[in-house]
KEGU-829293 format. One record per residue (C-alpha): x, y, z; residue in one letter. Coordinates in pm, whole numbers, padded with zeros to 5 digits, always signed. Layout:
BEGIN
XYZa...
% end
This chain:
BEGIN
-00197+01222-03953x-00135+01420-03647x-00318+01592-03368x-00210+01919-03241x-00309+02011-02884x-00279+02361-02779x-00359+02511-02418x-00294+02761-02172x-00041+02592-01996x+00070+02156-01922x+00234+02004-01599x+00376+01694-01637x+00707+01584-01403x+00843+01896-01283x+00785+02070-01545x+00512+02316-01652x+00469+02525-01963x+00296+02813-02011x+00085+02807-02415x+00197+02468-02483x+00169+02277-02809x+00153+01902-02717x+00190+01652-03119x+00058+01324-03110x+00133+01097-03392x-00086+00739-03324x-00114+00681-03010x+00196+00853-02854x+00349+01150-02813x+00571+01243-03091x+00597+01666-02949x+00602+01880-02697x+00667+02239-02560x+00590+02566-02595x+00373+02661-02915x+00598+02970-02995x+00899+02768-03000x+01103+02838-03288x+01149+02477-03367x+00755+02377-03278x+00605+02197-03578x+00309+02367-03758x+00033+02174-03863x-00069+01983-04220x-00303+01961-04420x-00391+01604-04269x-00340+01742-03921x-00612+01771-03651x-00619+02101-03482x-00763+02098-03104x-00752+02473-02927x-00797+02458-02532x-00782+02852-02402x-00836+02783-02027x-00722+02420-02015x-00414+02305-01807x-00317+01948-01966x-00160+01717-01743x-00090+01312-01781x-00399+01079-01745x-00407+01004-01353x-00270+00668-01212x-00518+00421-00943x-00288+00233-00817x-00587+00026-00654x-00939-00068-00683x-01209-00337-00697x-01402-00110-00974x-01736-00329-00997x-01803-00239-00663x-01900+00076-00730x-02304-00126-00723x-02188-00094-00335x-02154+00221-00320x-02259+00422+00072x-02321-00024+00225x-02160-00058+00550x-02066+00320+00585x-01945+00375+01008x-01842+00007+01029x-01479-00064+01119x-01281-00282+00880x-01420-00645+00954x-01774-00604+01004x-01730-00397+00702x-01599-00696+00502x-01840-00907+00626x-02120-00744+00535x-01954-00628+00169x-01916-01044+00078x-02259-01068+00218x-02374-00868-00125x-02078-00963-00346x-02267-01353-00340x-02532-01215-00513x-02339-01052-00805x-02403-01155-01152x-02195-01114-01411x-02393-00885-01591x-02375-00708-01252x-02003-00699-01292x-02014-00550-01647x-02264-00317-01505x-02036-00205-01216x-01674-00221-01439x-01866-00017-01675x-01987+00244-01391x-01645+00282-01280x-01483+00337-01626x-01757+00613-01672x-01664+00792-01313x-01272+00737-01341x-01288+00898-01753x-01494+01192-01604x-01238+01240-01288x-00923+01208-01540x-00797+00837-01483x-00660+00653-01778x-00541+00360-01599x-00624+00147-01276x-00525-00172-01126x-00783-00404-01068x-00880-00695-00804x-01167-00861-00847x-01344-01129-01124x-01217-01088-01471x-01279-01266-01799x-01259-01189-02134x-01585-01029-02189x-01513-00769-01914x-01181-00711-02039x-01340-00673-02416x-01559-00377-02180x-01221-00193-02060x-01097-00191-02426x-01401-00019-02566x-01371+00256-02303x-01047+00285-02371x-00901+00274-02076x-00578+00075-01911x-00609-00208-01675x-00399-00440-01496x-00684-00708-01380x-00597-00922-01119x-00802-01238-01075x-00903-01254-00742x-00856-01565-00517x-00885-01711-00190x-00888-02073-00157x-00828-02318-00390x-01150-02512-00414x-01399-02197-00353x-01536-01984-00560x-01529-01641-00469x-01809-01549-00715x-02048-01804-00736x-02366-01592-00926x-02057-01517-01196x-01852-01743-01255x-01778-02161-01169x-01413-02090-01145x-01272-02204-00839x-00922-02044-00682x-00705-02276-00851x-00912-02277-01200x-00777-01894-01176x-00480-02002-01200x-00493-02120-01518x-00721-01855-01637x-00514-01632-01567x-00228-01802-01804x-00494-01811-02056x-00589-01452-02091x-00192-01337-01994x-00147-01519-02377x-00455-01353-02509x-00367-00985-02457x-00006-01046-02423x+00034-00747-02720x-00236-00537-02594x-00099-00202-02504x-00452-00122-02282x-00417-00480-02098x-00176-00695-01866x-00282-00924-01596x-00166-01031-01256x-00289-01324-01000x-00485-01164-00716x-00475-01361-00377x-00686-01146-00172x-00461-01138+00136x-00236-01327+00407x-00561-01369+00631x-00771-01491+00372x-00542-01737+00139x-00416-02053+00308x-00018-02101+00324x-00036-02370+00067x-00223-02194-00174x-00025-01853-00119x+00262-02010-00198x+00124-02221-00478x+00077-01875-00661x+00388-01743-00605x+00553-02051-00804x+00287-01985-01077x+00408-01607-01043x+00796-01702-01051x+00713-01953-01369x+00507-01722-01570x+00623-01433-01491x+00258-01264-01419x+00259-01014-01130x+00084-01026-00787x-00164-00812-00652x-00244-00867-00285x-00364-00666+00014x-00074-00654+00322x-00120-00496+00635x-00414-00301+00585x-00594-00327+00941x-00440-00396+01312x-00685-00671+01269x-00490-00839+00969x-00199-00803+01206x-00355-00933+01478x-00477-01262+01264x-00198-01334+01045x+00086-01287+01378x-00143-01532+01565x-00163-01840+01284x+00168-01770+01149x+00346-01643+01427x+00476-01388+01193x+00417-01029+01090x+00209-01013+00707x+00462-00844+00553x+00716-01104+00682x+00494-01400+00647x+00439-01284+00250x+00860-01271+00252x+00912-01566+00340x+00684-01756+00090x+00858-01622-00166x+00646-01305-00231x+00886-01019-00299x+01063-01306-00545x+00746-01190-00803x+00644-00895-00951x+00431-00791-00632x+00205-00532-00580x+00081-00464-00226x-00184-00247-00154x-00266-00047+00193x+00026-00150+00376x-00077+00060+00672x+00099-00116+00966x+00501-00173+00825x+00767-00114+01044x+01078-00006+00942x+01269-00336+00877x+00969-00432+00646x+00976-00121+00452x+01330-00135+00367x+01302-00447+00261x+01023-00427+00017x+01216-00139-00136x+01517-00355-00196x+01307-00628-00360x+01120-00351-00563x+00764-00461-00457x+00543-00133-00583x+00282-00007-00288x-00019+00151-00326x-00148+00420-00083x-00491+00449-00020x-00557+00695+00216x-00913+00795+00198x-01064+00418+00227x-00792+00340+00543x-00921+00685+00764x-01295+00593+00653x-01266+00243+00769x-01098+00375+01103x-00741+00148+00986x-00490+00386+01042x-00263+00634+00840x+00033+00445+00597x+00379+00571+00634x+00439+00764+00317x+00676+01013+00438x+00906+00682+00542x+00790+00535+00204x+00890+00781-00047x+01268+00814+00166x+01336+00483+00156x+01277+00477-00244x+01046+00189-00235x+00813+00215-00533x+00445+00377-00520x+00125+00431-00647x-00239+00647-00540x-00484+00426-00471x-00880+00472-00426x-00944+00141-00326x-01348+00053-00377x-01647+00242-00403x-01713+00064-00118x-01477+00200+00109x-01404+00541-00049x-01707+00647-00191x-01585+00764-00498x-01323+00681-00759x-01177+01065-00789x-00814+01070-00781x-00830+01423-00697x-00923+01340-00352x-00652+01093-00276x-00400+01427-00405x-00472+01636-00202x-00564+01433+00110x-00245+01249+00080x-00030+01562+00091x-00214+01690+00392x-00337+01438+00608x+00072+01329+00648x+00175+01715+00731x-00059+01699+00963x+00016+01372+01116x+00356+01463+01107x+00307+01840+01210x+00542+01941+00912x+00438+02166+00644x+00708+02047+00446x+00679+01685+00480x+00534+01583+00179x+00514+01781-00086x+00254+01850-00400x+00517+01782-00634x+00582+01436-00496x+00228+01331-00417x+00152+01442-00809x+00434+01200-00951x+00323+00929-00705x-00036+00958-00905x+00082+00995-01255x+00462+00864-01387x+00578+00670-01071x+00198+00537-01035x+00238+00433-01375x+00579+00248-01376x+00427+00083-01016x+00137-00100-01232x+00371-00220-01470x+00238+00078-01773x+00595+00250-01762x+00574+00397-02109x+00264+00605-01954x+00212+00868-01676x+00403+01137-01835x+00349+01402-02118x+00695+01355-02285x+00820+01239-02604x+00806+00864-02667x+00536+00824-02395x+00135+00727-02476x-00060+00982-02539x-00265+00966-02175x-00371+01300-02164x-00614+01501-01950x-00762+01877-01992x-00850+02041-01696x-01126+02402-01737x-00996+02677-01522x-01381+02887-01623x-01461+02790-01235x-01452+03007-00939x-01225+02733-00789x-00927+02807-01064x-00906+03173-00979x-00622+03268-00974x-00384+02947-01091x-00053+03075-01153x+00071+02822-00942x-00012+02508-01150x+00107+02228-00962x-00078+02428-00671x-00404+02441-00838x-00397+02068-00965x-00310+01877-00643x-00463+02154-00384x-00794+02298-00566x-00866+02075-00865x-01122+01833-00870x-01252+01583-01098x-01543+01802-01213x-01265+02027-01315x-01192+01749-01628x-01295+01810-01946x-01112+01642-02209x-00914+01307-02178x-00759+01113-02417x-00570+00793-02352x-00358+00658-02628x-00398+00969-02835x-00811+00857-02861x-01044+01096-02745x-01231+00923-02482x-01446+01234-02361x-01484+01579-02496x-01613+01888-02409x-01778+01727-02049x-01915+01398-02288x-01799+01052-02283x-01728+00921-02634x-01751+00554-02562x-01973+00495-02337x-02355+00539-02302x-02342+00757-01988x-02663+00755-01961x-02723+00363-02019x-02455+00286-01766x-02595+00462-01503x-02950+00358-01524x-02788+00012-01546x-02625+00019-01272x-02880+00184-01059x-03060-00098-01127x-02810-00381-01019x-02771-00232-00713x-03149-00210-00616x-03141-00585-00726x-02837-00676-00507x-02970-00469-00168x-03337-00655-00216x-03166-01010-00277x-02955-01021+00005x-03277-00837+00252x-03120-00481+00276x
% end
């Protein structure tokens, strides 16, 4: 059995058709192009029929990185630069539980479904049981297991795992969902500042041996800078280097402060980076290079980063401010352009995170797929598709998404997940967390 997909028009890669008929056949796509196309296939008797007038479909969006639980700290810390930030965010992260993890993961998967993410790399505390919550939703997620030192443990209300314990957990559930097409995970030392040397370095020969990737924060603040140049006596980019970082399958989010040296040289060792530019103007850290990024050839994702530091988890947002914020910075029209910034959050985002057979509505590729409603004032006119979607689209534009060819919400209604449960949930972790820790 089959499901047929028709709309008004699909953008996917540089391409965009106008009354497209999109097959999928399990949980990829098995057709695509324009319904009157001589050679389109018609459907059977066994064949689901879906009919979107007014929908554009594009490929399931791409966050390239996140701490999603935190979305229970959502407006904490708001006009505080990047340290006193922190500092007051691991304040209320010691009085987490893990059901107020599940209730935070689960808050996230409800706002990134509705905004028209499939898939999102993770730092933060993972287990099974949270990772059991990400399958039922249906969504994709690379978890990292965050870490900072060996003996501590990050999350003491969750979990009595200390750094190094991690370590091995991480082996452990690598094993466990190594044939799960909607999980892969990676080691997560938080950052150069935060890990000691010996530790650092004791992941990357876990990394090297096992072959699980690395998800780290480098050069996100002129404060990292400022810290890791006076202990090390090196840059963080360089310091990472030199332990043996870009030797793994690294993943570096932020990345605000690279020079040029340091961005070449990521790009030859195909580390993937993740721009975030919403949380690094909000927490006053500086604008990323993309426009130096995306000519050198070094790989790249869209990132939201947290709740935290956002405040939402809308891709949309990140589109369209990434594109402009760099024209402006770079007083070029031209310098980055929607068709670029759109590939960074769908097929390139995807191949970043390690989900390469996703990101794109082609043949062979999961069936990640997102329906956008062009009823509102907002999609008049939209001739211009690639226009509309990175410039004037927003996630309350979403209405259908399906990722591996399962519906997932339909219609403006989640289909697995209790949206209303999750939220009232949520609410109330949150209240909890601001009362325990006298806020």
């Amino acid at each position: 059995m089959s499901q047929f997909i028709y709309a008004a028009a699909l953008l996917s890669a540089g391409k965009s058709i106008i009354d497209p008929l999109l097959v999928v056949t399990g949980d990829s796509i098995a057709w695509v192009g324009e319904a009157q196309d001589p050679h389109a296939p018609a459907p059977g008797q066994d064949d689901t029929v879906t009919r979107l007038d007014g929908h554009i479909l594009i490929p399931g969006l791409v966050n390239g990185h996140t701490h999603s639980a935190m979305t229970l700290l959502r407006g904490v810390s708001d006009d505080h630069g990047f340290m006193p930030w922190l500092a007051e965010v691991q304040a209320l992260e010691q009085q987490l539980t893990h059901d107020d993890i599940a209730a935070g993961l689960q808050l996230a998967m409800l706002e990134m479904i509705e905004s028209g993410t499939t898939s999102f790399n993770d730092m933060y505390v993972w287990d099974a049981q949270l990772l059991e919550l990400v399958r039922d939703a249906g969504m994709r997620v690379v978890a990292a297991l965050a870490i900072t030192r060996p003996e501590q443990i990050m999350f003491p209300g969750v979990t009595t795992k200390t750094g190094r314990d991690e370590l091995a957990h991480a082996v452990e559930l690598q094993r466990r969902y190594a044939a799960d097409p909607q999980i892969k995970i990676a080691y997560g030392p938080h950052a150069p500042y935060s890990v000691p040397r010996e530790f650092f370095a004791e992941t990357i020969e876990h990394a090297k041996r096992t072959g699980i990737p690395v998800h780290t924060h480098i050069a996100e603040s002129p404060a990292e800078t400022e810290m890791v140049v006076a202990e090390t006596g090196k840059r963080p980019a360089r310091y990472l280097r030199e332990l043996g970082l870009y030797e793994t399958s690294a993943m570096a989010a932020h990345c605000v402060h690279l020079d040029d040296e340091e961005i070449a040289e990521m790009a030859a060792s195909g580390v993937a980076l993740s721009h975030c530019p919403v949380s690094n103007l909000k927490l006053g850290n500086g604008v990323a290079r993309l426009l130096d990024w995306l000519q050198s050839g070094v790989r790249i994702s869209l990132g939201t980063d947290s709740v935290a530091s956002n405040n939402t988890l809308d891709l949309f947002e990140e589109l369209k401010l990434a594109t402009i914020l760099h024209r402006g910075v770079l007083h070029d029209a031209a310098a980055i352009t929607a068709e670029q910034v759109f590939e960074i959050a769908t097929r390139a985002g995807a191949e970043a995170i390690g989900f390469g057979d996703c990101g794109e509505l082609a043949v062979g590729k999961k069936a990640d797929i997102v329906a956008l409603k062009t009823s509102e004032a907002n999609a008049v006119p939209h001739a211009n598709l690639l226009s509309h979607v990175v410039f004037a689209a927003s996630g309350k534009d979403v209405d259908y998404v399906w990722i591996g060819g399962r519906a997932v919400y339909a219609a403006g209604e989640h289909l697995t997940l209790d949206a209303t449960a999750v939220k009232q949930r949520a609410a109330e972790s949150a209240a909890r967390i601001r009362v325990a820790a006298k806020l």
